[in-house]
N, C-alpha and C positions, 0 to 999 in steps of 0.2 A: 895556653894549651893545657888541658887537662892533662893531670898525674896519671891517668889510666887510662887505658885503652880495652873499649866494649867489645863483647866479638863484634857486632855490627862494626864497628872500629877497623878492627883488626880484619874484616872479609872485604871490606872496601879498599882497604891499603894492600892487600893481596892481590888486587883485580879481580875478584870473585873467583878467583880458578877452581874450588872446591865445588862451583856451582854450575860451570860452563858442560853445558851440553843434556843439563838435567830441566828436566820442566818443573816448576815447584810453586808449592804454597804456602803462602804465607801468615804464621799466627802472631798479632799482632793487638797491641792495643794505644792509648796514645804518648806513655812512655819510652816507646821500642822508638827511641831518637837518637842520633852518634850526639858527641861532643860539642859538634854547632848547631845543634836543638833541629835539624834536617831529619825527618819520620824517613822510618824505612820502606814503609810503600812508595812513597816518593821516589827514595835511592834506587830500589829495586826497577821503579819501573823506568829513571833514568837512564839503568843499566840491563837496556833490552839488547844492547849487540851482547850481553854477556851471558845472561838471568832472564828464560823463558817465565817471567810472573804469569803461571793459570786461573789460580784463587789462593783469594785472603779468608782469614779465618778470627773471629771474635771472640774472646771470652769474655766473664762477669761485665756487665757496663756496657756493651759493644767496643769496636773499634775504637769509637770516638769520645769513649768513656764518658755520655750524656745522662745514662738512666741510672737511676737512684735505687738504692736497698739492696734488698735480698730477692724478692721476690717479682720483682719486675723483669720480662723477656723483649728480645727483641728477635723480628725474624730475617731470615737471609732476604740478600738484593743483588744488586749486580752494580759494580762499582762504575756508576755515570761515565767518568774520562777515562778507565781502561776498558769499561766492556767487560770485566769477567766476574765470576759468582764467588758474593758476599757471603760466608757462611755462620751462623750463630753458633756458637757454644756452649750458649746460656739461654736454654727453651726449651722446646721438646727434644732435643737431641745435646747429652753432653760431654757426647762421644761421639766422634767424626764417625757418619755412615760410610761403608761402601762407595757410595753415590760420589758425596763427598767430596770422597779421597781419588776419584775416578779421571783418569788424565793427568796426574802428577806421578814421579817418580822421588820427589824428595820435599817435606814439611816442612820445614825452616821455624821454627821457633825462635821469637824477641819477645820477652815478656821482664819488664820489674818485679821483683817480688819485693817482697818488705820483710821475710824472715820471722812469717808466726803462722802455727800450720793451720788456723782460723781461712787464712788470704788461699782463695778460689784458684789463684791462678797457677798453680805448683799442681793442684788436680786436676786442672784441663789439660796440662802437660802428660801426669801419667795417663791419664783417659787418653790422649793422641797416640802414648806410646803405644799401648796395648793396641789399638786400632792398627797404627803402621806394625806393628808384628802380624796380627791378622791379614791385612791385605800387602806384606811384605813390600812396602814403602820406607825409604830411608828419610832419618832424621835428622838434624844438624840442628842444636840449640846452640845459640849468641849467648853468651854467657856475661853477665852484669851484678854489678856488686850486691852485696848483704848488704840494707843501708844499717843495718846495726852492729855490723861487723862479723867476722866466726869464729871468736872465740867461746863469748859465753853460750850455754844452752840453762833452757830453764824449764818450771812446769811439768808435770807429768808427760807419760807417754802414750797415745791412743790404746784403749781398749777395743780389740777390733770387733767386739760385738758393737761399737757403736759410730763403727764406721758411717761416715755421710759426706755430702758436699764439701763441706768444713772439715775435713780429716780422712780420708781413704789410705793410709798406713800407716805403721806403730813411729811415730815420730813424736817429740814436745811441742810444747805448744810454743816454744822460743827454739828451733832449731841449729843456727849456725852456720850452715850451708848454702853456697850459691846455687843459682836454678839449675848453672849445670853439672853441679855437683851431687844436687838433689834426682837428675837425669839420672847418672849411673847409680846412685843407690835404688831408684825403683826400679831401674835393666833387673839387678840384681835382688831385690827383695822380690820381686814377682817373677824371676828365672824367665825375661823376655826375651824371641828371639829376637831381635829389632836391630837393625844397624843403624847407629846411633854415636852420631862425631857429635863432641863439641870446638867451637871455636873460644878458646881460653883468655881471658882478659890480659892484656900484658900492664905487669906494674902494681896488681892489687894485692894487699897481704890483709890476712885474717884481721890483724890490730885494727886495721883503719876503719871509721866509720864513714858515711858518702859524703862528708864536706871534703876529706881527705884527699879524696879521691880528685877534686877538682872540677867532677863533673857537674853538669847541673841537674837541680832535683824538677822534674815533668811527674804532676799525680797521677798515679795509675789506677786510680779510683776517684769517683767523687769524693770520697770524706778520707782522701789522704794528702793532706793540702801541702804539708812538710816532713821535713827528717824527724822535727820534735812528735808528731804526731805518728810515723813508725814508732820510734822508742816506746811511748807507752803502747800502743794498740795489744802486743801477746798477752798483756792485762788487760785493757780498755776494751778489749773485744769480749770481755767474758761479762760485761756491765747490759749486753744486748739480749742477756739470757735472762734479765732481770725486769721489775716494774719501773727501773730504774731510768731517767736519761742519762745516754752515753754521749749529750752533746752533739747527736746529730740536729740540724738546725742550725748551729753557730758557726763561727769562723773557728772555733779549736775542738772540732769535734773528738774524742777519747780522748784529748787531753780536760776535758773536762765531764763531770758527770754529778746527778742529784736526780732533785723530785719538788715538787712543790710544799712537801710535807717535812722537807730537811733544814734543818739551820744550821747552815753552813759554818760557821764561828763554833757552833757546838760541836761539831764533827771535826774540824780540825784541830781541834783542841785534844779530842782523843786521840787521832791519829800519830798529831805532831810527838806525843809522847809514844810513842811508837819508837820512834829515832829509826825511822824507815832510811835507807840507806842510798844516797843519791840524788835525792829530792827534798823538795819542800811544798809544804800543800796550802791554799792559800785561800779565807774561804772566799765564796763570790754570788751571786744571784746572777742568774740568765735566763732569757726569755728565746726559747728556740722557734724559727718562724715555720718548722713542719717534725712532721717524726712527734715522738712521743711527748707530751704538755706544749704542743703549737700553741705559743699565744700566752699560755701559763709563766707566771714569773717562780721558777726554781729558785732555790738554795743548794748549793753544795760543794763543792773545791776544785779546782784544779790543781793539778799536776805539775809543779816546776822542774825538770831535771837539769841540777844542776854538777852533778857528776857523772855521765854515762856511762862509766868503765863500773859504778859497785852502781847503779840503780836494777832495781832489778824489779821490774815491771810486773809481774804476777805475782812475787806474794804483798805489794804495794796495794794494788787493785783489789787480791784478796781481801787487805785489812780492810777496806776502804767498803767493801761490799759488808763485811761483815759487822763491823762497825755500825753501818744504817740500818743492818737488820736487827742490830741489838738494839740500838737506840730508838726504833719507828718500827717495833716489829707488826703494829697493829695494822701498818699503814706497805710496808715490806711485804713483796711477794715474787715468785718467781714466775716468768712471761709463761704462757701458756703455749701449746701448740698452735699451726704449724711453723715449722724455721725450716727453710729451705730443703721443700717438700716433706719433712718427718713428721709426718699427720698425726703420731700417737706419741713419741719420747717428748720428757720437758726440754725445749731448745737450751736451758743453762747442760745437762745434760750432754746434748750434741755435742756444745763448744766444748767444754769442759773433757770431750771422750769417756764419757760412762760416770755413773754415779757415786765414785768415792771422793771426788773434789765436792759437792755438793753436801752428800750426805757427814761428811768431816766439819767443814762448816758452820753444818745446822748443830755438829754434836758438841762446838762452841771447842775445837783445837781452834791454836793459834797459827797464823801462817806458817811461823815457822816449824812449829811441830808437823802441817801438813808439805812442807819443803824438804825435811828430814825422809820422809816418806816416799819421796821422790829421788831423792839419791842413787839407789841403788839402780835403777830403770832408768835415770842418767848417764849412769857410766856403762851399763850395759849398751845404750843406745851409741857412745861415744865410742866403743871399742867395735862395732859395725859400723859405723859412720864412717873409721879411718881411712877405710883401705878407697872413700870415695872424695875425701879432700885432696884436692890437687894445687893448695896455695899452700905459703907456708906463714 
């Protein structure tokens, strides 16, 4: 029996009473599973004397988390064995219409996050909230671990001029916060009216990271295969903004990253004198079989974390980034537009939330002097954050 209990967990063992006599829809993708790997649309529709299920609802990937990248949509359907409308998230709508939302009185949010404000699915959530304050529809998110725990935060904090898919409030790029923790801070940072329960995990404390937990790990993405593959990603994700591969293609995607131009042996040799803290980099060649150099045999490192409490993901990946642009600047470039729709900004940019992570960089600081810099907009961020942790 797992150590913790999901809200999906915890609404089951309640008998759904918070839900009885509400017609609801539900957001959903293929991690929203309890403790014995059983999907919530399955439970839900199990539990039709209890939980009128009207419509399901997808973000990034679909449902069934099948479609790959960024920029790949899927459109709604109607779900074969219940009969009711499929709705996309991730298309031309990335905010629940009217339409929609039409026939339900309560949203039901189950979604994993993985705890870096790059991951999609923490902004379909505030996109739903906003929507259910508009059309005064109630919420209820299940609320499911950090898999990297909530203690540490890392990384800068959104510059809201470069607000987008990947970042829609001032938050780091390693935040700390469960989804539905992260719930009431956007109630509150966007002054929503929204009536907005969550159901609270019982048994989970900030320390733990998700083996802890007990529970089992379901990707909630294609290219988030494991736990090791969260821990690096609030780094690993900012390698997407480059000419660089991030290892999609392989079986360890963001845990590994290069280029065809990189000699791997040569880069960890720099790095390792780093004494980067938590890891160990290891070099390696890989041949990714789609995404950037399909078929090209790379050089470059991967990512061992072998201490997770001091690894700290971003400025690891900084060095690591920085590092190849010093070593291969001829060959070093950063991706060009678009990244998930922003037809004009550089996508390192996007991820990054504005150009002082970039532009620092290129002016040859070292991580740590651009970590330093981030401090101050860390603890700011941790002194509004509090009053929405509800673990301890």
């Amino acid at each position: 029996m797992a150590t913790v209990m999901t809200g999906l967990d915890r609404l089951q063992a309640g008998g759904w009473g918070m839900l009885r006599g509400q017609r609801v829809g539900l957001l959903v993708h293929p991690a929203s599973v309890d403790h014995n790997l059983r999907h919530a649309r399955g439970r839900f529709a199990a539990a039709h004397d209890a939980v009128d299920l009207c419509a399901l609802y997808g973000p990034q990937h679909g449902i069934l988390g099948q479609t790959q990248d960024n920029m790949i949509e899927w459109s709604g359907f109607r779900d074969p064995e219940l009969g009711i409308p499929v709705h996309s998230l991730y298309g031309e709508h990335r905010r629940p219409t009217p339409a929609m939302l039409e026939g339900i009185d309560t949203l039901v949010v189950d979604l994993q996050d993985v705890g870096a404000r790059y991951y999609t699915f923490i902004w379909t959530l505030l996109l739903c909230l906003e929507a259910c304050a508009e059309g005064g529809k109630r919420v209820v998110v299940l609320d499911r671990p950090n898999p990297l725990g909530g203690v540490a935060v890392e990384g800068n904090v959104l510059d809201p001029a470069y607000r987008s898919f990947v970042g829609l409030a001032p938050i780091p790029m390693r935040h700390g916060l469960t989804i539905g923790e992260l719930a009431g801070f956007f109630r509150a940072w966007r002054a929503l009216d929204v009536d907005l329960e969550v159901v609270w995990m019982d048994g989970w404390r900030r320390a733990m990271d998700f083996e802890a937990t007990g529970l089992p790990w379901v990707l909630p993405s294609p290219n988030m295969p494991t736990v090791d593959t969260a821990f690096v990603y609030p780094g690993g994700c900012l390698v997407e903004g480059t000419s660089l591969s991030e290892g999609r293609g392989t079986t360890r995607p963001f845990e590994i990253l290069g280029a065809p131009f990189v000699d791997g042996r040569r880069l960890a040799a720099v790095l390792q004198a780093w004494n980067l803290p938590g890891c160990r980099l290891r070099p390696l060649s890989f041949e990714p079989t789609f995404h950037k150099f399909a078929g090209q045999v790379c050089g470059g490192v991967q990512v061992h974390v072998t201490d997770r409490a001091t690894f700290e993901p971003v400025a690891t990946y900084t060095a690591a980034i920085a590092a190849i642009a010093g070593l291969w600047p001829e060959h070093f470039a950063w991706k060009r537009p678009p990244y998930e729709y922003e037809p004009e900004k550089l996508p390192i940019d996007i991820l990054a939330g504005g150009t002082r992570w970039r532009e620092q960089l290129e002016a040859g600081l070292t991580p740590w002097q651009m970590k330093a810099g981030w401090l101050e907009e860390l603890r700011a961020f941790a002194d509004i954050a509090e009053a929405h942790r509800h673990y301890a």
